[in-house]
Every structure is written in structure tokens, then in C-alpha cells.
C-alpha positions as CSV (number, residue, x, y, z in Angstrom):
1,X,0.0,0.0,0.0
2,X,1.5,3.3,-1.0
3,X,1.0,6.8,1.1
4,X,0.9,10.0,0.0
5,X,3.8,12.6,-1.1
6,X,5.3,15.0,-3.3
7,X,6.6,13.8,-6.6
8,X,9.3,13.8,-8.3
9,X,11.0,13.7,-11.9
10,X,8.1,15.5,-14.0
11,X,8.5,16.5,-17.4
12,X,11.6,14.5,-17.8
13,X,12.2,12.3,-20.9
14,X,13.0,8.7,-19.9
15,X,16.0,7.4,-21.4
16,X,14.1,4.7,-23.6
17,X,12.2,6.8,-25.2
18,X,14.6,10.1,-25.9
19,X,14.8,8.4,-30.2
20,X,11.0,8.6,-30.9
21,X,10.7,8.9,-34.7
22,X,7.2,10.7,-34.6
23,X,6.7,14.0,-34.4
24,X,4.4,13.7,-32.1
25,X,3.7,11.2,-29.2
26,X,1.2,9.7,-26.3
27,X,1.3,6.9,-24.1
28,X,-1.9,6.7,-22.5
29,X,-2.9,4.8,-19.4
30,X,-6.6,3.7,-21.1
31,X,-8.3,4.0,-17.4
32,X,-8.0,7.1,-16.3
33,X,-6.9,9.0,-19.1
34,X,-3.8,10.1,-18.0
35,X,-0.9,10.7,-20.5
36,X,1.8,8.3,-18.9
37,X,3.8,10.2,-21.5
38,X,3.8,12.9,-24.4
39,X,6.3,14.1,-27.0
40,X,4.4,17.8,-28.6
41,X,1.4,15.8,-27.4
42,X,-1.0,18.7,-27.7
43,X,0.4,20.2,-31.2
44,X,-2.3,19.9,-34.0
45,X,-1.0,17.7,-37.1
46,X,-3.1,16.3,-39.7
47,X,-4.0,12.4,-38.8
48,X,-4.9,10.8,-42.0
49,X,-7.0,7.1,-41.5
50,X,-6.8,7.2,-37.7
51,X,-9.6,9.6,-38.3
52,X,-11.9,6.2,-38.9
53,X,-11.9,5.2,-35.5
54,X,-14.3,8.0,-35.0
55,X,-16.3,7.4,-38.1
56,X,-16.8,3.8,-36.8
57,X,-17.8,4.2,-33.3
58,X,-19.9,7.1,-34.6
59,X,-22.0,4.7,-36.8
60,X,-21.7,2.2,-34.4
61,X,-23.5,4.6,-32.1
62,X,-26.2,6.0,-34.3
63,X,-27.0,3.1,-37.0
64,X,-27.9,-0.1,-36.6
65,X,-25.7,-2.6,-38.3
66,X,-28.0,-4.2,-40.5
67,X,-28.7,-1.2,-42.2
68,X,-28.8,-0.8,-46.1
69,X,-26.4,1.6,-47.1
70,X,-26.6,3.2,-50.7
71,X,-23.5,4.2,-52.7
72,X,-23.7,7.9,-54.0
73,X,-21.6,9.1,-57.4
74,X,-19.4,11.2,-54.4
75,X,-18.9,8.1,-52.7
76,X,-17.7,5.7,-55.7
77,X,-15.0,8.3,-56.6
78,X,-13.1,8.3,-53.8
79,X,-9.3,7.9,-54.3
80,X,-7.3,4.8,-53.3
81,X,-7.2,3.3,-50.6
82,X,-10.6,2.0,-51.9
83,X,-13.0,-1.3,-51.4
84,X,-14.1,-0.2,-55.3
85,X,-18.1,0.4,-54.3
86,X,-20.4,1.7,-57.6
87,X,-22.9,4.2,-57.7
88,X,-26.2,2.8,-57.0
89,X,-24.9,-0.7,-55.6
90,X,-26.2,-1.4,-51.5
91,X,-24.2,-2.5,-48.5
92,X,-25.1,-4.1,-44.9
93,X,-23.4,-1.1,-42.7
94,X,-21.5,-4.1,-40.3
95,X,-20.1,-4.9,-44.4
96,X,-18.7,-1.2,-44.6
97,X,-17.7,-0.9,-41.1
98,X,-15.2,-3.8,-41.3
99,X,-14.0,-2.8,-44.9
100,X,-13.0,0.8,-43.6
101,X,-11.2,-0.8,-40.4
102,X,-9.8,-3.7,-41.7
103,X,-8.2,-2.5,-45.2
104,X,-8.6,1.5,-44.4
105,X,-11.1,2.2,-47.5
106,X,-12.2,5.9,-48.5
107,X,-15.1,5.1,-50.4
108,X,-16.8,3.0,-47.6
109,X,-16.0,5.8,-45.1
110,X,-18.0,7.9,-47.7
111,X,-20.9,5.8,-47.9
112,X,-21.1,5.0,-44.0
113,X,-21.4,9.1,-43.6
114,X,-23.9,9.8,-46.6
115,X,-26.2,7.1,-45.0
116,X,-25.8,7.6,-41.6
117,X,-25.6,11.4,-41.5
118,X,-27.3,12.5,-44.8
119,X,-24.0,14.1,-45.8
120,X,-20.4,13.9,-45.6
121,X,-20.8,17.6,-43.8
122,X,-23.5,16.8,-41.4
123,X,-21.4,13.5,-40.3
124,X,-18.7,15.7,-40.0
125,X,-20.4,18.0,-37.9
126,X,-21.4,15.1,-35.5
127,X,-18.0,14.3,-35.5
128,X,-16.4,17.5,-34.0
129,X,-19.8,17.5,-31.6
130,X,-18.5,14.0,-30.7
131,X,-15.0,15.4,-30.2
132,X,-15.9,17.9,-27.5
133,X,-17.8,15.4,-25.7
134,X,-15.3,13.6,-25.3
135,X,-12.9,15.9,-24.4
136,X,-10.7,16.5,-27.4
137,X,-8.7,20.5,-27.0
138,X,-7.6,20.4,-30.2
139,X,-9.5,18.7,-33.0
140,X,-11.4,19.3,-36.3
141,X,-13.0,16.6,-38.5
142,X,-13.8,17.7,-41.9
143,X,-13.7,14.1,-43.9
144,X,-14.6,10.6,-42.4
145,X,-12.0,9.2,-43.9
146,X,-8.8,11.6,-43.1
147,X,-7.7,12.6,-46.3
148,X,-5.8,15.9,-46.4
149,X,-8.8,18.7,-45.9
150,X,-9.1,22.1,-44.8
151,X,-11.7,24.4,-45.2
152,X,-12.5,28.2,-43.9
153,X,-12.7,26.9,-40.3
154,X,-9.0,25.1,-40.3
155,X,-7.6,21.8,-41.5
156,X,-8.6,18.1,-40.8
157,X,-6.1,17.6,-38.0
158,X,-5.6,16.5,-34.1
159,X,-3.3,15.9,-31.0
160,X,-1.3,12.9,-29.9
161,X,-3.7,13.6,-27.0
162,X,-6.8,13.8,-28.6
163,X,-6.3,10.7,-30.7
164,X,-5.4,8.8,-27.6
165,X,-8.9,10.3,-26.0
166,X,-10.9,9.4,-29.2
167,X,-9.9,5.8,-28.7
168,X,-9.9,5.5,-24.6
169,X,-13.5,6.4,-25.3
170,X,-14.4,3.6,-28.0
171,X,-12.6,0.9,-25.9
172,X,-13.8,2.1,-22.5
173,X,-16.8,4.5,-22.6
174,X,-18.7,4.1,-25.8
175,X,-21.5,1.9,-25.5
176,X,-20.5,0.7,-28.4
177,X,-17.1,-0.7,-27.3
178,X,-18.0,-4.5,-27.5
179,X,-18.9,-4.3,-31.4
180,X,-16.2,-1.5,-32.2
181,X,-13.7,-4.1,-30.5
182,X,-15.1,-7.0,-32.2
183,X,-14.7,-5.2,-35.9
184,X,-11.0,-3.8,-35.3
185,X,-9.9,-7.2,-34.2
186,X,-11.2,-9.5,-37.2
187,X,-8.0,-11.4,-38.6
188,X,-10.1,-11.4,-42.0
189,X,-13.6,-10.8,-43.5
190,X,-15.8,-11.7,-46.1
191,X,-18.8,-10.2,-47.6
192,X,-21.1,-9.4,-51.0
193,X,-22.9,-6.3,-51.8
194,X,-26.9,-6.9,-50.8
195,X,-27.4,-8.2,-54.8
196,X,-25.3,-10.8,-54.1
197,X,-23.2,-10.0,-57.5
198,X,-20.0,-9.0,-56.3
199,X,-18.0,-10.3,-53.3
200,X,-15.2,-9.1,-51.3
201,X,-12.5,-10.1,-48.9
202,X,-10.7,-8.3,-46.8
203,X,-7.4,-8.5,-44.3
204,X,-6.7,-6.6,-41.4
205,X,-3.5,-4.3,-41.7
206,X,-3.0,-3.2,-38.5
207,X,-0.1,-5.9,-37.8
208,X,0.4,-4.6,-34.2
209,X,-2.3,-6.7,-33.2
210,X,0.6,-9.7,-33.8
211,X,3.2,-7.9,-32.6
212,X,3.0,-7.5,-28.8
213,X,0.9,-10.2,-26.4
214,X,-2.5,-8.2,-25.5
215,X,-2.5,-6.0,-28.7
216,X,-6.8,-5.2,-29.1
217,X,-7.5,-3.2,-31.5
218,X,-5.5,0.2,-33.6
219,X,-5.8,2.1,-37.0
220,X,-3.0,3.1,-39.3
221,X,-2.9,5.9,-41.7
222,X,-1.0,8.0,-44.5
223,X,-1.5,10.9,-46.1
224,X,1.5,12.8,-47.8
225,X,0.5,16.2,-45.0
226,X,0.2,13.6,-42.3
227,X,3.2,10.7,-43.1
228,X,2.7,7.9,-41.4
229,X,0.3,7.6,-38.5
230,X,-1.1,5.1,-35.9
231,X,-3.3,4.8,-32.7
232,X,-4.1,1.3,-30.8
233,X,-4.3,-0.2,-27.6
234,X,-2.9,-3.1,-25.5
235,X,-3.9,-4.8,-22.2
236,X,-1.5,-6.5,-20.2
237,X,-2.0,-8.2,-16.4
238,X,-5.0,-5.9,-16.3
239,X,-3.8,-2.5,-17.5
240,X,-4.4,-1.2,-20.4
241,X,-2.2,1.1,-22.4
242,X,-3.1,3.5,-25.9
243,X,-0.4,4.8,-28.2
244,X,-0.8,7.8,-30.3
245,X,1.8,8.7,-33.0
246,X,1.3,11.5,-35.8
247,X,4.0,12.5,-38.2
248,X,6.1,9.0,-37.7
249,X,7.9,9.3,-40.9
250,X,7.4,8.8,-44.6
251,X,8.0,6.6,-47.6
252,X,10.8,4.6,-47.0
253,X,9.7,4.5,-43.2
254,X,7.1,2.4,-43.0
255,X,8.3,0.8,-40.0
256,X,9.2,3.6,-38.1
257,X,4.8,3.6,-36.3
258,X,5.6,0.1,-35.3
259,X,9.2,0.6,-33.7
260,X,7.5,4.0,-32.0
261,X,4.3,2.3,-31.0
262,X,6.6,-1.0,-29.2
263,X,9.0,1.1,-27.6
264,X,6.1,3.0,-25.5
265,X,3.8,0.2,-24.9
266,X,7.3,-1.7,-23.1
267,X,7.6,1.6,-21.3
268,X,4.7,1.2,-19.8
269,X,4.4,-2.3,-19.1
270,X,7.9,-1.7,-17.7
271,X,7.9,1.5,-15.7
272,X,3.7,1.6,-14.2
273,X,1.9,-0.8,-12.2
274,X,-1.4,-0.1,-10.1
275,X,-1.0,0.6,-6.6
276,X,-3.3,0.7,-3.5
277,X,-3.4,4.3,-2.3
278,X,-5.2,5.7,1.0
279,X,-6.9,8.6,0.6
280,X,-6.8,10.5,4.4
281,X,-5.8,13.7,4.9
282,X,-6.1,15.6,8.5
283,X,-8.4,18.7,8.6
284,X,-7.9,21.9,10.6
285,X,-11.1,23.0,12.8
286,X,-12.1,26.2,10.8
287,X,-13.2,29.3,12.9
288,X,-17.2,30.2,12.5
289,X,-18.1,34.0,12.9
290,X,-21.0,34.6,14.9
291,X,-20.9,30.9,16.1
292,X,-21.4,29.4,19.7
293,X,-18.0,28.4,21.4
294,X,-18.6,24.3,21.9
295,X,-17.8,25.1,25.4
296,X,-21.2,26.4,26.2
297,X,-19.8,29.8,27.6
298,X,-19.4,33.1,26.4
299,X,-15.5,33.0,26.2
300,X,-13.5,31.2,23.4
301,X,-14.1,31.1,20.0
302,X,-16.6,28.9,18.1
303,X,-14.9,26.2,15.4
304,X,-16.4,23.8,12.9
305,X,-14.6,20.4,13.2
306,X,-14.5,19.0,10.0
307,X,-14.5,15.3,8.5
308,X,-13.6,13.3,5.2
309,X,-14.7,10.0,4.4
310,X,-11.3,7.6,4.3
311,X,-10.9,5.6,0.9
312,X,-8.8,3.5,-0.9
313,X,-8.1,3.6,-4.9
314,X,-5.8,2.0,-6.5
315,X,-4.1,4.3,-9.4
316,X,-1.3,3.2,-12.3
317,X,1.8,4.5,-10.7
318,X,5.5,4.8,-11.8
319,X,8.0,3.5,-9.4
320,X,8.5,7.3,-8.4
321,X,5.0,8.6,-8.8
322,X,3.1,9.4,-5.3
323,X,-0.2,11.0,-5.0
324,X,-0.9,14.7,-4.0
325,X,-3.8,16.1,-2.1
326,X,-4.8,19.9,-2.0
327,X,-7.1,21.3,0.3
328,X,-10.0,23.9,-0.5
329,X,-11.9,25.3,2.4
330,X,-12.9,28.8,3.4
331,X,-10.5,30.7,5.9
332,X,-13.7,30.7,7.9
333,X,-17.6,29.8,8.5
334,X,-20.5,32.0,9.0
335,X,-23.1,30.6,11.6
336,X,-25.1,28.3,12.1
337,X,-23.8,25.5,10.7
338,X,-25.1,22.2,10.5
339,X,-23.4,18.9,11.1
340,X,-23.0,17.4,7.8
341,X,-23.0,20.5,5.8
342,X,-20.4,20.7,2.7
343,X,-17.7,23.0,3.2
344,X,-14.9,22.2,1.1
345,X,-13.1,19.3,-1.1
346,X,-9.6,17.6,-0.6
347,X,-8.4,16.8,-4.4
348,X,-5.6,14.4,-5.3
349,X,-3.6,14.4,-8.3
350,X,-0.6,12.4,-9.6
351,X,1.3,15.5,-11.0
352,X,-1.0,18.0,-12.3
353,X,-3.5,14.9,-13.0
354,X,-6.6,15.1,-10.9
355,X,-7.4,11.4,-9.7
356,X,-10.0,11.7,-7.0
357,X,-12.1,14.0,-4.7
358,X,-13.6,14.2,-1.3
359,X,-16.1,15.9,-0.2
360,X,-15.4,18.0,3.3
361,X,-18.3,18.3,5.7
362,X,-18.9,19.5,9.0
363,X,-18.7,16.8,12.0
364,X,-20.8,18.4,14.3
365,X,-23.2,21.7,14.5
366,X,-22.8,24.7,15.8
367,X,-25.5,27.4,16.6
368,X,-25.5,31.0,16.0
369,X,-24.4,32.8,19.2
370,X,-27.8,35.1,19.0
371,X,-29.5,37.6,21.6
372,X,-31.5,34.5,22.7
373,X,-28.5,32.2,23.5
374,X,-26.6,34.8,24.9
375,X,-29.4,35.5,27.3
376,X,-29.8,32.1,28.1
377,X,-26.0,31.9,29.2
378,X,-26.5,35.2,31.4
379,X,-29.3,33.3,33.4
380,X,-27.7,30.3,33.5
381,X,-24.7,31.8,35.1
382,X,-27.0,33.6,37.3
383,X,-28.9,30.6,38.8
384,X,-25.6,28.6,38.8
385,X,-24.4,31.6,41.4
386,X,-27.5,31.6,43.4
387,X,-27.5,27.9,43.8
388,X,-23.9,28.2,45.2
389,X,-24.8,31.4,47.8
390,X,-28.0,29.1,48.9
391,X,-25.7,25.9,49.5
């Protein structure tokens, strides 16, 4: 069980991961959403086909995967990397969903926003609504499949961070996460347009998933403004970790995502593990203007003792990572106050990273010292003082 202290080492960059090839880096713990680690992790960069994770749990979320989805003359002209759909030709949505996951297709990220959304703007739209929701500082969707965009408003681009948020909430919050995991991790698929005509089979090219023991699910993607970039997730002995690189090289470099994304999921594995922590701070007794002194006399001055409720969490800690606690109360209280009444919050935080909070409250009452109680202390010092004369 680990206590509670000041820590130590932030903002340093560990030794094994000082030769990152991207540009930009995250490793995520997928629990809490705290960035274990970050390399220009909040700098904006174009993001190419890691923008599908969103299009998919978007679908996911709205659709229903039996849905017929037609294909549109906007759709079917979609540049490479394509499944090859034809204008007029229907799809089952679960079809499309595994085509643009599995082998990364524009034209099936078309067709999966015309039908879901009406339009490849609206879906957008619902996107960057999706975005803030969860979170996201620094995002903007503008095509559901990531190629190179920008428009009057900025350019189709996000953070290391926000990419990693984007898929802690499809593997953790979405209540989608079951069927978004299910599609990412197919090996292979096969499927025919709803006529029966043509058929199609696909392979998954995210090889991560046979890289590394506990590899679940991840998106590549390329664009020439983006280079190579890649977002996925592994669980090991319980925890589970998300990668986010943007701007990990470019032709010729293929294999720079998958050195990157190894060398940060070993970090973690390596460096965090969770441990118990007990949550107890002492409180001072705040002073309470106008309040009645606990003694029950005119002297002294009236204080509030206050109370938190003891608990223990258990947080993914590095070896020299403690837990802080910060203390917000009033300098003082105004009477009356009332036994149980909220007065402040104790909040802990591994470095600037909030993890929990307590409520404060007041242990026990304490009136307002009015003309009433006063008067009622006069005569009870009055009849004390004539009980002692009459003994």
C-alpha cells in the first residue's frame, strides 16, 4: 500500500524513449486518461486514417448494423485506398464498417457518412460535436475518412492527445465498445454487396495486433500532409495502455509507427503498475463567525470540526509517482452550521493529474451565538451563582 507525497521527476524524458521517430507522441494509461507520457502531445497535425476510429464508433453509435447503405456518385469516386463500391450498388453497414477498419477504404467511409448522417458535412459535424464530448482540445474533422482537408474553419487535423482520447472512449466508454472491438480485431472478412453479385475479402492491416501479447485493437494511416500515423491499444496483467503517434515518418519508413508504437507500450508495461493508495488527509477545525464556542460559555471562540470520508483507490503508478492532495476550504464559516453540511473538497492528483475527490463536511453543529443564546448563558450563570450562595 503506497502513502501520500510529493513527486518527483516531472517533465523529464526517460532514457528509452529520448529516439521517438514521430513527431508527435502519447502513451496513455486507457483507465484514467492520464498521458503516462507525451512528446508535442498537444500540437495539432493532420492524422490521415486514424480519423476512422471515430467514423466507426460514430456509426456504431447511431445506426444499426444491418442497415442498407446506398452508394452515391461522391462516394464511388473516392481515391485509393478504396473497397471499389459503384454508384447505385447497396451494402449491410456491419459490411462497410469492417472494410473501412480492416483494409482503411475511403469510399466506404463515404458511404457510412452519406447514410448515416445525410452528408459527408453533417457526419462531420457530428463528429467535431463527438470530439468535445469527449474531451478532445484540439481537434477538427472535416472528412470521415482523413484525407488531407481544410476548409474556412482550419484543417482536418488533431493531437497525440486527442487521438489517444478518441480511442480510450471507443474501448472504454462508448456503449459501443464491444462491437467496435469485435470489428477492429477481425483477422479477415468476407462479404457481397446486398445483390449478391460481387463479393469481397478483406485483411486486417494493423499488424500490431501480432506484434506484442495483449495488442486489441488500432488504426494506421497515410496521407502525404500527415506521413505515417497510428493509434491502438494493449492490455497486459489488467492494464491497459493506448499509443498515439502523428507525423512517424514517410515513404521509406514504413516501419518507423511500429518501432515507436513498441518502444512506448514496453515503457509502460515496464515503468507503471497499479497501486493501492489511502486517501486521508487531516483537517484543521475552521473558525465560525458569529458561532457558539462548543464550550457552552461566552468565552473562546466557536470552530467547525471538520470530516472526510477515508478511501482506498488504487491508481497506475510509476516506481517514483506518489499521490498529492490539495485542500479547498474557506478561511472561515459563518453561523449556524449544520453537522454534515459541505464545506470544502480535498483533491488528489498524480502531478497536475486530478485522480480523485472528497467531499469535506462538518462533524458536528454549531449554533449561532444570537441575543437569545446569549441571554440564556446570562441566566444560567445567574442561577448557577445563586445555587452556590443558597448551598
Amino acid at each position: 500500500m503506497r502513502g501520500m507525497a510529493a513527486g518527483a521527476g516531472e517533465g523529464e524524458t526517460p532514457e528509452e524513449l529520448a529516439q521517438l521517430y514521430a513527431r508527435s507522441a502519447v502513451l496513455m494509461d486507457a483507465d484514467s486518461g492520464r498521458v503516462l507520457f507525451g512528446k508535442d502531445a498537444d500540437t495539432a497535425r493532420p492524422m490521415a486514417s486514424t480519423t476512422k476510429i471515430m467514423t466507426c464508433i460514430l456509426a456504431l453509435e447511431t445506426a444499426d448494423l444491418e442497415m442498407e447503405c446506398s452508394v452515391s456518385e461522391e462516394a464511388a469516386s473516392q481515391p485509393e485506398v478504396r473497397l471499389g463500391v459503384r454508384e447505385g450498388e447497396t451494402y449491410r453497414l456491419e459490411d462497410l464498417l469492417c472494410s473501412l477498419m480492416l483494409e482503411s477504404h475511403n469510399d466506404s467511409a463515404v458511404v457510412i457518412a452519406e447514410n448515416t448522417a445525410g452528408s459527408v458535412e453533417k457526419f462531420a459535424g457530428m463528429m467535431n460535436r463527438k470530439a468535445e464530448e469527449i474531451g478532445c482540445r484540439d481537434t477538427y474533422f472535416i472528412t470521415p475518412n482523413g484525407l488531407d482537408a481544410s476548409d474556412g474553419t482550419g484543417i482536418h487535423s488533431t493531437t497525440a492527445a486527442d487521438l489517444a482520447r478518441i480511442l480510450k472512449y471507443c474501448i472504454t466508454q462508448s456503449p459501443k465498445r464491444t462491437a467496435f472491438l469485435d470489428i477492429t480485431g477481425k483477422d479477415s472478412y468476407t462479404f457481397t454487396d446486398l445483390s449478391g453479385q460481387r463479393s469481397f475479402s478483406l485483411q486486417n492491416h494493423n499488424a500490431f495486433l501480432t506484434m506484442m501479447e495483449g495488442a486489441l485493437t488500432g488504426k494506421t494511416g497515410f496521407t502525404a500532409d500527415a506521413g505515417y500515423c497510428y493509434v491502438g491499444a494493449l492490455e497486459n496483467r489488467g492494464r491497459t495502455f493506448i499509443v498515439a503517434l502523428l507525423a512517424c515518418g514517410w515513404p521509406g519508413n514504413k516501419g518507423y509507427k511500429w518501432e515507436d508504437t513498441k518502444k512506448l507500450m514496453q515503457y509502460g508495461i515496464d515503468h507503471y503498475q497499479y497501486e493501492t493508495v489511502t486517501l486521508d488527509r487531516p483537517l484543521p477545525a475552521l473558525p465560525v463567525s458569529g458561532g457558539a464556542p462548543p464550550s457552552g460559555t461566552l468565552e473562546g471562540e466557536a470552530l467547525a470540526l471538520l470530516a472526510s470520508e477515508p478511501i482506498q483507490k488504487e491508481f497506475l503508478l510509476a516506481e517514483n509517482e506518489t499521490v498529492t492532495a490539495s485542500i479547498d476550504l474557506p478561511e472561515k464559516l459563518t453561523a449556524p452550521v449544520t453537522e454534515g453540511q459541505e464545506v470544502g473538497s480535498i483533491r488528489y492528483c498524480v502531478g497536475d493529474f486530478p485522480v480523485a475527490e472528497q467531499k469535506v463536511t462538518v462533524a458536528a453543529k454549531v449554533p449561532e451565538r444570537s441575543a437569545l443564546w446569549c441571554f440564556s448563558q446570562v441566566c444560567a450563570r445567574y442561577f448557577a451563582g445563586k445555587n452556590k450562595i443558597n448551598q
